[in-house]
Structures are given as C-alpha cells and as structure tokens.
KEKE-3310 file (N, C-alpha, C; in steps of 0.2 Angstrom, whole numbers, plus 5000, padded with zeros to 4 digits):
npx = (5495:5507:5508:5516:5524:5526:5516:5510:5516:5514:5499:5501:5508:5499:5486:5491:5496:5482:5476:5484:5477:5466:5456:5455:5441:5443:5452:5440:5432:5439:5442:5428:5424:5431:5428:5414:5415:5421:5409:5401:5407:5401:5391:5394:5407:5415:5420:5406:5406:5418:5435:5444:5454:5462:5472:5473:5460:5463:5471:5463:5453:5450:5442:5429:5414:5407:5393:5397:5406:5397:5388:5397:5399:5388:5387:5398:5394:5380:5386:5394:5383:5378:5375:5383:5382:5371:5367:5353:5349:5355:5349:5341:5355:5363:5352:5353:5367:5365:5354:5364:5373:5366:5368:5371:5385:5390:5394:5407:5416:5415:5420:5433:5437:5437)
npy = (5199:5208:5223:5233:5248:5252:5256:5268:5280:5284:5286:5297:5306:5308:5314:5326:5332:5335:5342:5353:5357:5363:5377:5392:5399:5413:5413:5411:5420:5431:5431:5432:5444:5452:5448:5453:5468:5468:5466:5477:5486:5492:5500:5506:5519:5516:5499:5489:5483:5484:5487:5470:5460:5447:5439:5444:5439:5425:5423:5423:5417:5407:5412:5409:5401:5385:5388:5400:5398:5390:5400:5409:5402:5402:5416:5418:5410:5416:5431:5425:5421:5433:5443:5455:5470:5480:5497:5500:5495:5496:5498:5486:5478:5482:5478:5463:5463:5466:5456:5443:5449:5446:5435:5432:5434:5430:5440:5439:5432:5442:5454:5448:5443:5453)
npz = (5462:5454:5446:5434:5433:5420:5413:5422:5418:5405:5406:5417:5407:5399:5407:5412:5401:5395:5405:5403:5393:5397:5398:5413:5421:5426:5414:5404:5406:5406:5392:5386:5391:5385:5372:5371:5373:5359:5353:5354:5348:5337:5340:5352:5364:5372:5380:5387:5399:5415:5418:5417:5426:5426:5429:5442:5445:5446:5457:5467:5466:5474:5483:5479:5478:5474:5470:5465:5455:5447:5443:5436:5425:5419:5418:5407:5396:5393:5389:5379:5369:5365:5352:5339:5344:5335:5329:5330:5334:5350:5363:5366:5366:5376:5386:5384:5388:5402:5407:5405:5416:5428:5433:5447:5459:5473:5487:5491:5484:5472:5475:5478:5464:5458)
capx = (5498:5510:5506:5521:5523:5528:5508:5506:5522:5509:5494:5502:5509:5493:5483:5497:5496:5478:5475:5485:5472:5460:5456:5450:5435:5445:5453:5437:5428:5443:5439:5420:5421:5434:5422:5408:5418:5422:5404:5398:5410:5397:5387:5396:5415:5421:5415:5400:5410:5422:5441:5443:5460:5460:5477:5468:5454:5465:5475:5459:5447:5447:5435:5422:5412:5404:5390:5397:5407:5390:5387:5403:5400:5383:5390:5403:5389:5375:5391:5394:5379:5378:5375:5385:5376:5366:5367:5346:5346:5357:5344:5342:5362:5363:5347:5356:5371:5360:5351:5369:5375:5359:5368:5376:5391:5392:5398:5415:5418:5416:5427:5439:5439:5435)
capy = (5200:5214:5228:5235:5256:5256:5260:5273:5286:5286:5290:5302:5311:5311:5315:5332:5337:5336:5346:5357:5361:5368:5384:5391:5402:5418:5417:5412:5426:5438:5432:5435:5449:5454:5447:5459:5473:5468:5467:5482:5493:5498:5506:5510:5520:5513:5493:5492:5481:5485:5480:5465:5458:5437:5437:5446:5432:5419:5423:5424:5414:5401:5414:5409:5395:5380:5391:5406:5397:5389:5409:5413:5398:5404:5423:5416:5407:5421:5436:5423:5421:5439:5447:5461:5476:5483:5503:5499:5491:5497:5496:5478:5473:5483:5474:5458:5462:5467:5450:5440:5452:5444:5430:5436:5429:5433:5448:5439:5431:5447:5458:5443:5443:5457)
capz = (5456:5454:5439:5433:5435:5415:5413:5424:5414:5398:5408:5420:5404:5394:5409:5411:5393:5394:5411:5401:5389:5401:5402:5418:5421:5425:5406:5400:5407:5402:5384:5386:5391:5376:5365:5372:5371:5351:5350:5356:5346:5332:5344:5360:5361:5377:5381:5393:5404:5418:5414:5420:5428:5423:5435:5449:5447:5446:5462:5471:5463:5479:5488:5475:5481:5469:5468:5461:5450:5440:5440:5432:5417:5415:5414:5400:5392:5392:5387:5373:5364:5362:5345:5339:5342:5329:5330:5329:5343:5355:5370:5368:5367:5383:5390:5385:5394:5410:5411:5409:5423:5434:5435:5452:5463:5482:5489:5494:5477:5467:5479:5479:5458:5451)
cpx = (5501:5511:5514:5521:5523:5520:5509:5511:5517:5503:5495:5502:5502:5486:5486:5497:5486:5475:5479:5483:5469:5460:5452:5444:5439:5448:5447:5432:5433:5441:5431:5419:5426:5431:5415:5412:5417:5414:5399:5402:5404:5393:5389:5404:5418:5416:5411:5401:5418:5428:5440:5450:5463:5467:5476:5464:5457:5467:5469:5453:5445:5444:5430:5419:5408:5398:5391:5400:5405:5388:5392:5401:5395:5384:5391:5398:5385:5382:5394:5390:5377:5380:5378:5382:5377:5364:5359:5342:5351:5357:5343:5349:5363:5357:5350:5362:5370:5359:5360:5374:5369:5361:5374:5377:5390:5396:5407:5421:5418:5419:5433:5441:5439:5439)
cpy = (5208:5217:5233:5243:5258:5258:5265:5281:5288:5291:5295:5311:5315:5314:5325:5336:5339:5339:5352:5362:5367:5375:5385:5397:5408:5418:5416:5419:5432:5438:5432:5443:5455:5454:5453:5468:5473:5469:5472:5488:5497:5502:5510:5514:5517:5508:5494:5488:5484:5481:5474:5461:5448:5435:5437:5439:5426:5417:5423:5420:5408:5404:5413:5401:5390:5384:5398:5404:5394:5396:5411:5411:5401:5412:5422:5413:5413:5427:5433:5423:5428:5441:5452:5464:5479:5492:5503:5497:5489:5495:5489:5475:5475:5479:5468:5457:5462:5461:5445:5444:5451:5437:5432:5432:5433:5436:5447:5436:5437:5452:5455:5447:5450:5465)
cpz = (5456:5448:5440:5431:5427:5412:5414:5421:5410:5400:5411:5414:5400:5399:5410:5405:5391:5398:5409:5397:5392:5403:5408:5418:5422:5419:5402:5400:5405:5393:5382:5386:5386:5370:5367:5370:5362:5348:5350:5353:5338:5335:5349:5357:5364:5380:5389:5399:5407:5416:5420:5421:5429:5430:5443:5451:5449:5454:5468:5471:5470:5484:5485:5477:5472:5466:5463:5457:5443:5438:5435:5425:5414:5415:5408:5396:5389:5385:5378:5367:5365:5356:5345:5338:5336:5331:5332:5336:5350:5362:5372:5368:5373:5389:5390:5389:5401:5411:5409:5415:5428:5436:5442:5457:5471:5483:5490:5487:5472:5470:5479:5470:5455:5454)
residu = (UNK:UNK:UNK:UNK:UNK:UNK:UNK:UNK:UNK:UNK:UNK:UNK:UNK:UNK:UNK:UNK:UNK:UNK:UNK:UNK:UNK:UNK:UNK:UNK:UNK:UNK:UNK:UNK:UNK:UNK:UNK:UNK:UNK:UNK:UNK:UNK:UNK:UNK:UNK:UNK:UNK:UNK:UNK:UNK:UNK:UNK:UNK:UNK:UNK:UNK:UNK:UNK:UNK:UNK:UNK:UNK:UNK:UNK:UNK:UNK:UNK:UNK:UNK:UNK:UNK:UNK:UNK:UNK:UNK:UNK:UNK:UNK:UNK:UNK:UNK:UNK:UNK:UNK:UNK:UNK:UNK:UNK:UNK:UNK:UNK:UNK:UNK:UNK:UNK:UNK:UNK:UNK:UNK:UNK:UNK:UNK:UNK:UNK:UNK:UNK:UNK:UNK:UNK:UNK:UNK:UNK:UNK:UNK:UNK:UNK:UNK:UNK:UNK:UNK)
# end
C-alpha cells in the first residue's frame, strides 16, 4: 500500500519550526552566565566569571564530547539555581559559584569553547 507524501510536508514543517525552538548549550550557558553576573552585582563590581563568547562555543562545541556536554547542562543548572548575592554572604555566593565550576569539562572541550 502506497502512503501518499501529503503527510510528511506538515510533519516536516512542524518538526522545523520546532527544532527551531531549541536553544543550544553554548546560548544557554551565555545566559547563565549573564544571569550570574546580574546576580553577583550587589556585592562584586566586575562579574566573577570569565566573558564568555556563545559564537566561539558554538563554532567549536563539536570538540566537546557526550561527557562534557552533561558537564555543561549541570554547569547551566547549578549557575542557575543561584541566589543573588547577599552583601552578608558574599563568601558563600563565591563558594556556590566554585562548586558549579567543579563540574569540569576536558581539557580539549574547554580550550575548544571557551
């Protein structure tokens, strides 16, 4: 039985429009680490992370293996759930930044992206 192609146009498009959603791990990790900075401005003057180049990472991101790319999501998770620093507690927002920079990528993925 022969299935007629006018199917596969709808799904093509809505698969297209929905792969277009997706952000990828180097813009989410540019907006992590945007949000860290925003978060660290009542205590620090200049944010406590390195700039970070999302076009860079992008162009290079396929030195990063499956591995370092669960690193990246659990970076952008950790950097997320951070609190705006509290002038009070300073030493702990920097301690929280520390332990999501423990989640660490291979030497060739983070010379590749960063």
């Amino acid at each position: 039985m022969r299935k007629s192609g006018w199917m596969l146009a709808p799904l093509a498009a809505a698969v297209a429009v929905l792969g277009g959603c997706r952000s990828t791990a180097c813009e989410d990790l540019a907006k992590a680490y945007a949000e860290v900075a925003r978060k660290s401005q009542p205590c620090l003057e200049h944010a406590p992370l390195p700039p970070f180049d999302p076009t860079r990472c992008e162009q290079n991101l396929q030195q990063c293996g499956g591995e370092d790319l669960d690193q990246i999501d659990a970076q952008i998770e950790c950097y997320r759930a951070l609190g705006t620093c509290d002038p009070g507690q300073k030493a702990s927002f920097l301690q929280g930044i520390t332990h999501c920079d423990s989640h660490v990528l291979s030497n060739t993925c983070e010379a590749a992206i960063f």
